[in-house]
C-alpha positions in Angstrom: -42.8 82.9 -63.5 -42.6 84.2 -60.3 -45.7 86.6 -58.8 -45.5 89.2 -56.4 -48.9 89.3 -54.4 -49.1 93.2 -53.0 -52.7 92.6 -51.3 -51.9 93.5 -47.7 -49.6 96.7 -48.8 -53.2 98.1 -49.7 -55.1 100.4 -47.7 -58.7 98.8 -48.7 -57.0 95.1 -47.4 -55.3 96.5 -44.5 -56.8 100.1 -43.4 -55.5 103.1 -42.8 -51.1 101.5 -42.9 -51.9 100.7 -46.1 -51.1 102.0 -49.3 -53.7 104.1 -51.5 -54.3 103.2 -55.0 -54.1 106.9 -56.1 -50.5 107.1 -54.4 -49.5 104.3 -56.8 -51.2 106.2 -59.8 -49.2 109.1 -58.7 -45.9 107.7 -59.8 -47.2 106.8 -62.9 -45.0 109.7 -64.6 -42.0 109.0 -63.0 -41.8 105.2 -63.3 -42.1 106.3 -66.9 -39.3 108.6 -66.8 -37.0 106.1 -65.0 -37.9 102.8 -67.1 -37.0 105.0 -70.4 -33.1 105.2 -68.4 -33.8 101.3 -67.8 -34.8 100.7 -71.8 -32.4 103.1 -73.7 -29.4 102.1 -70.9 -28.6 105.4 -70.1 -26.3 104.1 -67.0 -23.0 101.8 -68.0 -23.8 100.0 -65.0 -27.2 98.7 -66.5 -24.8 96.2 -68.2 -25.8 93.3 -65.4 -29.2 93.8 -67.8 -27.3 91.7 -70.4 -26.2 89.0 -68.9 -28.4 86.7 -69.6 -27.4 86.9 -73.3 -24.4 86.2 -72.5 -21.9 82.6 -73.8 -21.1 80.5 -70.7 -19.5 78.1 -72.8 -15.8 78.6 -71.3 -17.2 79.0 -68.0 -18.5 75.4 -68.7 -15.5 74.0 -70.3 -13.3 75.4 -66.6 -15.8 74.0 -64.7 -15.1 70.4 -66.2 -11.9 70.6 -65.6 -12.3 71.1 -62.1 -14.8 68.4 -61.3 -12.3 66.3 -63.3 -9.3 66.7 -61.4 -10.5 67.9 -58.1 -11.8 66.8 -54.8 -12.1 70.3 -53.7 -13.0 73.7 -55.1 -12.3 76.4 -52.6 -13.8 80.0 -53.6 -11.8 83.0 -51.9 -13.7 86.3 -51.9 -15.9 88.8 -50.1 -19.2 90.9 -50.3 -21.3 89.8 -53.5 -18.5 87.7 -54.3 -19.1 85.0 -51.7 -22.8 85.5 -50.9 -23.8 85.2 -54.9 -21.9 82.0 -55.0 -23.0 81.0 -51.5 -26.8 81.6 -52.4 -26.8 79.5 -55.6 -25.3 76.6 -53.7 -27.4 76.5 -50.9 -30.6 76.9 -52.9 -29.6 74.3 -55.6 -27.5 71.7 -53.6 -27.8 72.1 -50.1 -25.8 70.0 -47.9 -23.4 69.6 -51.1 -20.4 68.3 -49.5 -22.4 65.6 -47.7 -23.3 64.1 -51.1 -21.2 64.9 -53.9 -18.1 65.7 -55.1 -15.8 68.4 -55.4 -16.7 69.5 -52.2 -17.3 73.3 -52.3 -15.7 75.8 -49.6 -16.3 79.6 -49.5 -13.9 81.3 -47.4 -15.0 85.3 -47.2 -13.8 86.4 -44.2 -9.8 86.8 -42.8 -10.9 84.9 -39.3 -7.5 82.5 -39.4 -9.3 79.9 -37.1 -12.2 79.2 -40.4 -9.3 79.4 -42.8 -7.4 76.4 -40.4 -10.3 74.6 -40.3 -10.7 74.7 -44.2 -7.3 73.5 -44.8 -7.7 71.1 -42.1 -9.8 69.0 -44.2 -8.8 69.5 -48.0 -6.1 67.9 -49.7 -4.6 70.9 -51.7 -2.8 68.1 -53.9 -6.1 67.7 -55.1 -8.2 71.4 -54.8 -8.6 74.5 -57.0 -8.6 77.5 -55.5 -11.2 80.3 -57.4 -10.0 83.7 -56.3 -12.6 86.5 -57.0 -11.5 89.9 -57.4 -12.1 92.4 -59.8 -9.3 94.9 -58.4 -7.5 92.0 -56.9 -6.8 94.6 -53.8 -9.3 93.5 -51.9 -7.3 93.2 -48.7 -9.5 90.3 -47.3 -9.4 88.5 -50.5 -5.3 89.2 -51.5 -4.6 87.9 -47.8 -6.3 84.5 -48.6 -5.0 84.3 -52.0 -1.4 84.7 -50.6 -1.2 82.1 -48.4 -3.0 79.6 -50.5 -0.3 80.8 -52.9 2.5 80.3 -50.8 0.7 76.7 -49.5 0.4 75.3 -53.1 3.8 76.5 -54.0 5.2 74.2 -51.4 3.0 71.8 -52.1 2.8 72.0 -56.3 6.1 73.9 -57.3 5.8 75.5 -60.6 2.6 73.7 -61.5 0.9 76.1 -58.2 -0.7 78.0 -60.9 -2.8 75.2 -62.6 -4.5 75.0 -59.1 -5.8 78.5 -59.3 -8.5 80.4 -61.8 -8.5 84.1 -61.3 -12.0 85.7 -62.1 -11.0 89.0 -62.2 -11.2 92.3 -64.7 -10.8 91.7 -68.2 -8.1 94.1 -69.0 -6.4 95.8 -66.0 -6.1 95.4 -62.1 -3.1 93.8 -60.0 -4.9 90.1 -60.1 -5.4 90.3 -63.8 -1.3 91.0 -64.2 -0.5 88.7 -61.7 -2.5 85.9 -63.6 -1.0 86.9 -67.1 2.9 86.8 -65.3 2.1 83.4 -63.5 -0.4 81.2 -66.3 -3.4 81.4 -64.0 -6.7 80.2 -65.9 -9.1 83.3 -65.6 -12.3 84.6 -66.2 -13.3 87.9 -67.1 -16.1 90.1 -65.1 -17.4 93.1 -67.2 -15.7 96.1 -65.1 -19.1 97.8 -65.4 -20.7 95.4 -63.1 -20.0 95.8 -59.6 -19.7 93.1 -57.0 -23.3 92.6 -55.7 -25.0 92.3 -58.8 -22.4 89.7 -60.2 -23.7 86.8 -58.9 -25.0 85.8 -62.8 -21.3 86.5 -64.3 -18.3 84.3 -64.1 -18.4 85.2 -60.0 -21.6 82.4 -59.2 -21.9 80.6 -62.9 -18.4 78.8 -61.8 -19.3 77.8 -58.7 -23.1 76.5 -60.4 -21.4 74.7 -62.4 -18.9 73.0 -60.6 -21.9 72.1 -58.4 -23.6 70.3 -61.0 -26.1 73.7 -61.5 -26.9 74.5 -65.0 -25.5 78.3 -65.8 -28.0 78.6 -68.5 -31.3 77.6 -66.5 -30.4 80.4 -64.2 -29.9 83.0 -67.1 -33.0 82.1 -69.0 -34.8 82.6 -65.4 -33.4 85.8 -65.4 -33.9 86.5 -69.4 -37.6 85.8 -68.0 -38.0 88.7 -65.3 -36.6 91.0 -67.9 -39.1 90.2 -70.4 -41.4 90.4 -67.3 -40.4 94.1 -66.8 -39.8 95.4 -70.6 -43.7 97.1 -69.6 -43.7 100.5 -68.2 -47.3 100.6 -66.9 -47.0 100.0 -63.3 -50.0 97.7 -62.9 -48.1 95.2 -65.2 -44.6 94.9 -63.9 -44.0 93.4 -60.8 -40.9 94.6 -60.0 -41.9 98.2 -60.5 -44.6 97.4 -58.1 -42.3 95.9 -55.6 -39.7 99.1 -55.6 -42.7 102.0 -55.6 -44.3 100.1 -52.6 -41.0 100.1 -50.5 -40.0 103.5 -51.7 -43.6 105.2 -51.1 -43.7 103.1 -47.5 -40.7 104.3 -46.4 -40.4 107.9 -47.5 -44.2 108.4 -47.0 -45.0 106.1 -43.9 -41.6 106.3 -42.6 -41.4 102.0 -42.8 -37.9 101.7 -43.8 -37.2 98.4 -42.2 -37.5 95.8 -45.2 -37.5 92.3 -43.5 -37.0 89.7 -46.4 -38.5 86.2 -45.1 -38.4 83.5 -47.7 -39.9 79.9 -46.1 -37.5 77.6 -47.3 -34.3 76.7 -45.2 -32.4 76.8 -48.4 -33.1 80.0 -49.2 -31.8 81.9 -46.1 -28.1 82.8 -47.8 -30.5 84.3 -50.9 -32.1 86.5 -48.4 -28.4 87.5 -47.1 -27.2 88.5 -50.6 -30.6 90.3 -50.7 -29.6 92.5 -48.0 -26.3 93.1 -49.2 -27.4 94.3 -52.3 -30.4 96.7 -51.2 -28.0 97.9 -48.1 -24.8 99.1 -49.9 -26.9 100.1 -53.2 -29.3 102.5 -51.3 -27.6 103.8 -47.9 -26.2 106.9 -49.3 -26.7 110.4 -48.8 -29.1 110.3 -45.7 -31.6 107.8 -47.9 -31.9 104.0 -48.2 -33.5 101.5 -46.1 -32.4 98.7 -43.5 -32.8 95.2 -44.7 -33.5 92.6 -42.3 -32.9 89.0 -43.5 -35.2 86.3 -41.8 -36.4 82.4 -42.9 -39.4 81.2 -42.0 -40.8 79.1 -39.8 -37.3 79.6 -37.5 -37.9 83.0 -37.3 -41.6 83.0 -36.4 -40.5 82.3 -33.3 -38.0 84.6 -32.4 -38.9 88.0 -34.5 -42.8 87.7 -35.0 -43.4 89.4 -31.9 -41.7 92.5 -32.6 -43.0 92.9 -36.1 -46.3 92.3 -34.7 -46.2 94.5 -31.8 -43.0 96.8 -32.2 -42.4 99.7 -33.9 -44.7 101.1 -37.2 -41.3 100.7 -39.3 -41.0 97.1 -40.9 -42.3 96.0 -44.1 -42.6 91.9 -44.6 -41.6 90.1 -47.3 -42.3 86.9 -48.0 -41.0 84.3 -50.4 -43.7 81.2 -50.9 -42.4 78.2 -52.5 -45.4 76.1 -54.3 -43.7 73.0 -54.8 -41.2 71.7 -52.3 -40.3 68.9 -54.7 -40.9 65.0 -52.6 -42.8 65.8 -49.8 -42.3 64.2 -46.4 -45.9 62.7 -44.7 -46.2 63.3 -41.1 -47.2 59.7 -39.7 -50.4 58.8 -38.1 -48.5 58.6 -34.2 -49.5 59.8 -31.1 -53.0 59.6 -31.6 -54.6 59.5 -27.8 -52.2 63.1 -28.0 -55.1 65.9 -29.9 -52.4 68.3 -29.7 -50.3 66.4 -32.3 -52.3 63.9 -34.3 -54.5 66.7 -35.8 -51.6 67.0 -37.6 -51.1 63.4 -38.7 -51.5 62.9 -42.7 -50.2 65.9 -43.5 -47.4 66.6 -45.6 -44.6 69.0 -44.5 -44.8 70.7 -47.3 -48.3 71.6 -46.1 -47.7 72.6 -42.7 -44.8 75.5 -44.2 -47.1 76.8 -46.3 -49.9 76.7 -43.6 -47.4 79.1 -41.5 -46.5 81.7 -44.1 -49.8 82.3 -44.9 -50.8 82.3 -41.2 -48.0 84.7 -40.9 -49.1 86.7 -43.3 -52.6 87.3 -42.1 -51.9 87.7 -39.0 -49.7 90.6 -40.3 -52.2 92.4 -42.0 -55.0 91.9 -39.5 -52.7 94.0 -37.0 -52.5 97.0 -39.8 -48.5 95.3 -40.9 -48.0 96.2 -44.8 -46.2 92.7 -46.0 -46.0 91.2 -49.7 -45.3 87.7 -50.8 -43.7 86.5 -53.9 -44.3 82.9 -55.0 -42.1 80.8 -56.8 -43.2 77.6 -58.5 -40.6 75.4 -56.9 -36.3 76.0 -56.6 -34.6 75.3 -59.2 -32.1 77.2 -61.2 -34.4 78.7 -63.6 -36.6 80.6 -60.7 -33.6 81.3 -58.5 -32.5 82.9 -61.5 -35.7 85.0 -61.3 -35.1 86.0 -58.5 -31.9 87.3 -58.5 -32.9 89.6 -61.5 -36.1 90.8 -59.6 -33.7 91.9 -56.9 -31.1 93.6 -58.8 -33.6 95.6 -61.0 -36.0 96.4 -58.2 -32.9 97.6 -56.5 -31.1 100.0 -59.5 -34.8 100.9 -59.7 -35.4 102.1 -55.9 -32.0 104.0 -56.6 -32.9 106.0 -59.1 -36.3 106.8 -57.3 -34.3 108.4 -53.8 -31.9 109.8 -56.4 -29.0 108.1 -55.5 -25.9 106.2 -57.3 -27.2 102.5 -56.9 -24.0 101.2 -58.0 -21.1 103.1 -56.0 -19.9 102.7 -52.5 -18.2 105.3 -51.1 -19.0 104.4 -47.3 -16.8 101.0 -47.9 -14.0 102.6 -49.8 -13.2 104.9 -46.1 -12.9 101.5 -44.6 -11.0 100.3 -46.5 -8.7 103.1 -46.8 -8.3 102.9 -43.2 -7.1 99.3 -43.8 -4.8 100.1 -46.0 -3.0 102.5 -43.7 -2.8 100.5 -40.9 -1.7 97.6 -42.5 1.5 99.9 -44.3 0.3 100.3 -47.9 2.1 103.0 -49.8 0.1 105.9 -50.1 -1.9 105.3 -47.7 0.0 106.8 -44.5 -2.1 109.9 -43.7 -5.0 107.2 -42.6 -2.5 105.7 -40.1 -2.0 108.7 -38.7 -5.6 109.1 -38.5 -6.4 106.0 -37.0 -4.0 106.4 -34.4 -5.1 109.7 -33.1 -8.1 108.2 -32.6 -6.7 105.5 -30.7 -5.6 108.3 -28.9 -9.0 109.5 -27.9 -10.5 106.1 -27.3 -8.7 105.6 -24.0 -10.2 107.9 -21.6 -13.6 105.8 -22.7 -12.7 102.4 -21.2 -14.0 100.3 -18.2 
């Protein structure tokens, strides 16, 4: 199980920055009140709760298929549907396409020269193409979608479709029709689970398991941290903990800068979907707070400085990894050279670990609030830990500023926006908009 280590949050560890334990005890009551909404489900969007209960087996049974007759497996989507999917694979098979087969490709952005590349190096004779899409009006997504369409079509015929699986809204939406008119294999995603807190539906299991990942091992990590947090008393659930400390730090000590530094290369992309979720979940209404994705060591030397010496408005977080699996030895060389053989005989695995935790005091000897949570070691089951800390610790944080974790009205402007100026019906009034604003941008040029 993972741990969350809140030392140096606390005001007797790290003076007068840190927390007091009668601030904690203080919240008692109301992490009470909000783990009853947690227990009884009072939300529809608490359904993410139940996924790891849930059958993977066709998931499983699509995912053979795919490793059976394909070299490549390209996933088209955006937001939490890329970075879940990306997260998993990096964590659990880094460097995939350098070692096994199908190679995986994520394209989640509309920048036509990463798109040329992709195509520049599959064979779409021989790739599936995974559109994700609840709606399927993402505009970023549709665009992709349409001209692998319109490639595989030239390519495939009428078979196009059996190149395609559509994970998409079980019922309704324009994908979900468009897959029943054309024989596209799907897969549902509950409608009550928004994007950034899919990664353990149909959205990343696919991808895990295309990769060789075991679904399961990363639902039972998460059936784990929900066990883990079935307590209400504060002082026995760690991801209660986690939430108070960054809610009470930021509302009470004005620290609303979360950095999120986990010391593993592999895990950098988790730390990105991190900051997706706790950035459009809780920057609403004038509230929420600005993650800050790091990795360590890399960005000890090129952030450090300013969380040691910069503004009072950061807290640290660092993920420790235990076990780093085979460990590398670093060779007895260089030995007239003090400055590198002390380091001779170590492992590497030793040196990484010597640098979070150097980190880390270093931090709290300057008055810096910072947390670590360890894992045992990645693999699928902690990684699936993991993601269910994050997700609950951030529905929880919502609830505690009072705001709708699970909606997004800032992005649905933007995209409206979109929509107008790229001619949808219904959507002409936000042309007009944009280009009165064009308007007013000119006098503002150099």
């Amino acid at each position: 199980m993972i741990e969350l280590n809140y030392s140096n949050m606390m005001e007797e560890v790290i003076g007068a920055n840190g927390m007091a334990v009668n601030m904690l005890e203080g919240m008692r009551g109301r992490v009470s009140g909000l783990h009853g909404q947690f227990s009884e489900r009072t939300l529809k969007e608490f359904a993410f709760l139940d996924l790891p209960g849930k059958d993977t087996s066709e998931i499983r049974r699509i995912a053979q298929e795919v490793r059976n007759d394909s070299d490549a497996f390209l996933v088209l989507g955006i937001g939490g549907s890329a970075l879940g999917p990306r997260a998993i694979l990096e964590a659990l098979s880094p460097l995939h396409n350098l070692k096994q087969g199908p190679k995986i490709f994520i394209y989640d952005n509309v920048d036509p020269g990463t798109m040329r590349h992709i195509l520049s190096v599959v064979d779409l004779k021989r790739t599936t193409v995974n559109v994700i899409s609840k709606s399927g009006s993402t505009a970023e997504t549709a665009a992709s979608f349409m001209v692998l369409w319109d490639r595989m079509k030239t390519i495939h015929g009428n078979n196009a479709s059996k190149r395609f699986i559509a994970t998409t809204d079980p019922v309704s939406g324009a994908l979900r029709k468009l897959a029943t008119e054309e024989g596209i294999r799907t897969l549902p995603v509950d409608p009550l689970i928004g994007g950034r807190y899919s990664v353990l539906t149909p959205v990343g299991l696919l991808l895990a398991e295309v990769a060789g990942i075991e679904s399961q091992d990363l639902l039972s990590g998460a059936d784990q941290v929900n066990n883990a947090c079935s307590d209400e008393d504060l002082w026995k659930n760690p991801v209660y903990l986690f939430s108070i400390l960054l809610y009470l730090m930021a509302t009470e000590e004005k620290r609303g800068i979360n950095v999120m530094i986990p010391y593993a290369d592999s895990l950098k992309y988790l730390s990105e979907w991190f900051c997706q979720l706790w950035a459009e979940s809780l920057g609403k209404n004038g509230s929420g707070m600005t993650p800050y994705p790091s990795v360590g060591t890399t960005d000890q030397h090129s952030q450090l400085q300013l969380w040691m010496e910069g503004p009072e408005d950061k807290v640290i977080t660092f993920i420790r990894v235990n076990d780093y699996g085979k460990d590398i030895t670093i060779p007895r060389v260089f030995e007239k050279y003090e400055s590198m053989s002390y380091l001779s005989g170590h492992g590497l695995s030793a040196l990484i670990k010597a640098e979070q935790e150097s980190t880390e005091l270093a931090l709290a000897k300057k008055g810096k609030p910072n947390m670590t949570i360890s894992i045992p070691a990645i693999d699928a089951y902690h990684i699936g830990q993991l993601f269910m800390f994050f997700e609950i610790a951030t529905a929880f944080t919502g609830l505690l500023l009072n705001i709708n974790p699970f909606n997004q009205p800032g992005v649905e402007e933007g995209k409206k926006y979109t929509y107008g100026m790229m001619g949808r019906k219904g959507f002409e009034d936000r042309k007009q908009e944009v280009e009165a604003a064009r308007k007013k941008k000119t006098r503002w040029k150099v």
